[in-house]
N, C-alpha and C positions, 0 to 999 in steps of 0.2 A: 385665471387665478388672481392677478392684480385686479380685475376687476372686482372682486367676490372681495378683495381687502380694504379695497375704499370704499365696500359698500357697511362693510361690519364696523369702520372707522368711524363712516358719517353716523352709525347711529351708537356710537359712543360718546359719554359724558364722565368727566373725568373733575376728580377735588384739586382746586389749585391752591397750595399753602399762601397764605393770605390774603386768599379774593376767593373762593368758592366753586363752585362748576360752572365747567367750562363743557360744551359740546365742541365733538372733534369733526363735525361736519365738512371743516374748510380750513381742514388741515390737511395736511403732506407729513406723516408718521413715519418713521422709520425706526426700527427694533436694532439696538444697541449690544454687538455679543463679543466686547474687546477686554473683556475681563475687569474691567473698573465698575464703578458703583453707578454708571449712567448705562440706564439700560432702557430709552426711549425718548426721541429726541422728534416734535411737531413741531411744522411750521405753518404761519400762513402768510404765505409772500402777499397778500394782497395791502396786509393789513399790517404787514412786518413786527407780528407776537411770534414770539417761539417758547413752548411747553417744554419743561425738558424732565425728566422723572429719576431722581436720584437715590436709588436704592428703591422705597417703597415711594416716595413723595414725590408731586407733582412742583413745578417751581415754575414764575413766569417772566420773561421779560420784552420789554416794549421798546419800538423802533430798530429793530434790531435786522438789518441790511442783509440781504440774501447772501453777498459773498463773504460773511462772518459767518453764518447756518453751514454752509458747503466748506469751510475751512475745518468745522468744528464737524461734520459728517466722514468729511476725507483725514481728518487728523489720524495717526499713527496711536497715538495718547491721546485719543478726547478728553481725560478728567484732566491733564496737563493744560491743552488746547481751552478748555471750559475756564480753570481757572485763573489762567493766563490772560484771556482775551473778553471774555463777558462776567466771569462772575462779580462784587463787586467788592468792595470791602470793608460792609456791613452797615457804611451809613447813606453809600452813592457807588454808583458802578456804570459803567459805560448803558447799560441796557436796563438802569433799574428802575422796576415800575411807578416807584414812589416819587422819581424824580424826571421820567420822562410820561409822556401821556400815552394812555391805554385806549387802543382802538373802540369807540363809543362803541359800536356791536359785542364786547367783551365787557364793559361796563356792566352792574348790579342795578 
């Protein structure tokens, strides 16, 4: 059954607010059901982007360290955890793409 989800995963492509599609080929997805408005949270540890889908919208951020993903996976509150720890505050944020560099394979 996990296999049959990373295979429906890899041949998903998805709109990321302010950078465009993104294929989920080499991502690690996981479905989001803790009652907040995050309901779909990808990573790809290789490349350390994390997609994260807030209500309907996709949203991105770059360099963003595996045991920051797994804090914000295993959080109690992820929209607490999210806001708390990655999002940022509109003009820079610990993870934000504008201000850190975007895995050239994710690159336009």
């Amino acid at each position: 059954m996990l296999f049959l989800a990373c295979q429906i995963a890899a041949a998903e492509t998805v709109q990321v607010k302010y950078h465009g599609a993104v294929a989920l080929d080499s991502f690690a997805c996981s479905a989001v059901k803790d009652h907040s408005d995050i309901s779909r949270i990808c990573y790809d540890k290789a490349e350390r982007y994390m997609l994260i889908r807030l209500k309907t919208t996709y949203y991105h951020y770059c360099q963003i360290d595996s045991a920051t993903v797994q804090g914000l996976l295993t959080a109690q509150a992820k929209r607490q955890f999210f806001v708390t720890h990655i999002r940022g505050s509109g003009e820079d944020g610990p993870f934000d793409c504008r201000t850190h560099p975007m895995p050239k394979k994710y690159r336009d």
